[in-house]
N, C-alpha and C positions, 0 to 999 in steps of 0.2 A: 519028625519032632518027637523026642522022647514024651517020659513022662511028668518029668520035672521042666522043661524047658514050657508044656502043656498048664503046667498049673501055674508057672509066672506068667504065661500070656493070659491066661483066664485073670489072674490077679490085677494086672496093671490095664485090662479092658475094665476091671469092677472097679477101680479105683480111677479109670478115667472115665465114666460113666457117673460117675458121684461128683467129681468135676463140674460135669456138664452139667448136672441139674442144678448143683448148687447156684443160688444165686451170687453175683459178684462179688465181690467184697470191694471197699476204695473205702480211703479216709477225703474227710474233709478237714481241712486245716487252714483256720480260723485267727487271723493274727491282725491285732490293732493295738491302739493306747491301755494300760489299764485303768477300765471303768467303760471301756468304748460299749459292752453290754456282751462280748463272745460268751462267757458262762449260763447265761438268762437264756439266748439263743439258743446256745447248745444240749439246755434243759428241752426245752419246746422241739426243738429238732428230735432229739432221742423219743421223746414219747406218741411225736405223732409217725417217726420211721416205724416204729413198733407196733402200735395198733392200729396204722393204718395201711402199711405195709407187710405187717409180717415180718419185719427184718431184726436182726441181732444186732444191737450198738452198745456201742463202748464210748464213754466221756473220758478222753486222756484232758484232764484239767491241770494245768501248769504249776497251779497252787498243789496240788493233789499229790501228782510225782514227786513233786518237791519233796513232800513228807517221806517217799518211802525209795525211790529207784535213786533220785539227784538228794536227800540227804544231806550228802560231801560237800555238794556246789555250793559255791556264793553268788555273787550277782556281777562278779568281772565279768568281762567281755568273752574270754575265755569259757570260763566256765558257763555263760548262757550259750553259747553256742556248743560245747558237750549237753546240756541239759538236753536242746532241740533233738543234737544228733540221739541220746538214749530213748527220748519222744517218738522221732521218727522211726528207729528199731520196731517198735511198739507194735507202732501203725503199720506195718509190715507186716507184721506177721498176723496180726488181728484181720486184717487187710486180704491175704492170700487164703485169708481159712472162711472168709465170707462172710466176716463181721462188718458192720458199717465204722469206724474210726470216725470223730467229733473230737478231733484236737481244738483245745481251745489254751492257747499259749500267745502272749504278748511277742514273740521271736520275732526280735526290732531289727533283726537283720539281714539284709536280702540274702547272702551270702550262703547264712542256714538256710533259708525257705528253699533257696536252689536244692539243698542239700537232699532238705526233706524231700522234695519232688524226684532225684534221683533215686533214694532208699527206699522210696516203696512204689515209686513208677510210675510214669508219666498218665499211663493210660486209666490211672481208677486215683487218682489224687487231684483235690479239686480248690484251689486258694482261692480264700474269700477274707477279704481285707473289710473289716469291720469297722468302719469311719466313723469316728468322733473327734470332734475339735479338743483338744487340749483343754480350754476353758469348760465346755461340755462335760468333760470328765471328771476334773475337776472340782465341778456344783456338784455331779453325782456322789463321786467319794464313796463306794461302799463300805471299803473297810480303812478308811482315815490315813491310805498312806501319803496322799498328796500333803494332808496337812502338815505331818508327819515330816516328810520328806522337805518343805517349807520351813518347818522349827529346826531343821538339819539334825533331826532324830534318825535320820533312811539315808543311806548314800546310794548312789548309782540308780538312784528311782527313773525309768526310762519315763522321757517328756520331761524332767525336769532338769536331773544331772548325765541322764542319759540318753546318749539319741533313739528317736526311732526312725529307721526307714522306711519311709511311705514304698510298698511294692509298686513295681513300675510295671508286670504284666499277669498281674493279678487274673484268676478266671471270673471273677465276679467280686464287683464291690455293693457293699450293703452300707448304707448310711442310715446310722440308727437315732440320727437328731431330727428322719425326716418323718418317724413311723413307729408304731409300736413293736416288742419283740417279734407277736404272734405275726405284724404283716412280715418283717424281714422272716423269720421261719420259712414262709411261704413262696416267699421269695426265690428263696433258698433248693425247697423243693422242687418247684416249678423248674430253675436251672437243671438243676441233678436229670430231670422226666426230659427234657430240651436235649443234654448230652448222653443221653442213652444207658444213666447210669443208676436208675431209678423208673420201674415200671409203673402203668397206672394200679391204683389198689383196687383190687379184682370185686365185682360185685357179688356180696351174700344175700 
């Protein structure tokens, strides 16, 4: 072995060594009715992976993207399912570099949710279907678009003008009409520590 052939294997050993320690990266991706409670979750989730973990997270908020990667998009059919596919890119790549991903996107369609589970990989991507009934949602109304969407101010408001598809092999369902944020959070952990994708937090 020369001397250059020498210092790419020293490199790609130092770089798969960095690898190895690093801790995992997987998104979790978060899909229900809007108002079902995924953003309030996905608050509580990021701060307790953080300080009680140690771990690096990232909130891809659907409203969020919106403002600045999906811009273009409208609320066709079409175009929510480019939005997920540019969401999922995301979660990829945040994902393989060892970030935690906290997608929190309405994505009413199974079709995308497949999608996303191919883009960033079956083995660190974790679906959790955020159950709230319609009417539930509706009482809560954070930001008035149900009403809104009832005055015929919103078109294509999913649950209303637009469908949502309930996922049929979801990794975990949360039902947030039965519990507060913080118990589903825990919920949530507890699953992550259960599939070997979340260690216990080490004692100080």
């Amino acid at each position: 072995m020369n001397e250059l052939e020498m210092k790419t294997a020293n490199t790609e050993s130092n770089e798969t060594r960095v690898e190895n320690s690093r801790p995992k990266g997987f998104t979790i991706w978060m899909t229900g009715l809007p108002g079902s409670g995924k953003t309030t979750i996905a608050g509580i989730l990021k701060s307790r992976l953080e300080n009680e973990h140690g771990r690096f997270v990232e909130i891809l908020d659907g409203d969020e993207v919106r403002k600045g990667l999906s811009r273009d998009l409208g609320l066709s059919k079409e175009d929510r399912e480019e939005h997920a596919r540019r969401v999922s890119y995301l979660a990829k790549v945040l994902s393989r570099n060892g970030v935690v991903s906290i997608v929190a996107l309405i994505s009413p369609y199974r079709v995308s949710r497949a999608s996303a589970k191919e883009v960033v990989g079956s083995d660190r991507f974790v679906e959790v279907y955020v159950k709230a009934s319609l009417a539930a949602c509706e009482k809560r109304d954070p930001k008035g678009l149900y009403a809104k969407a009832r005055r015929g101010e919103i078109n294509n408001m999913t649950g209303v003008q637009d469908p949502y598809e309930e996922p049929l092999s979801q990794d975990l369902t949360i039902d947030t009409e039965s519990g507060p944020a913080g118990h589903s959070a825990e919920i949530l952990l507890q699953h992550l520590g259960r599939v070997g994708l979340l260690r216990a937090p080490e004692n100080h």
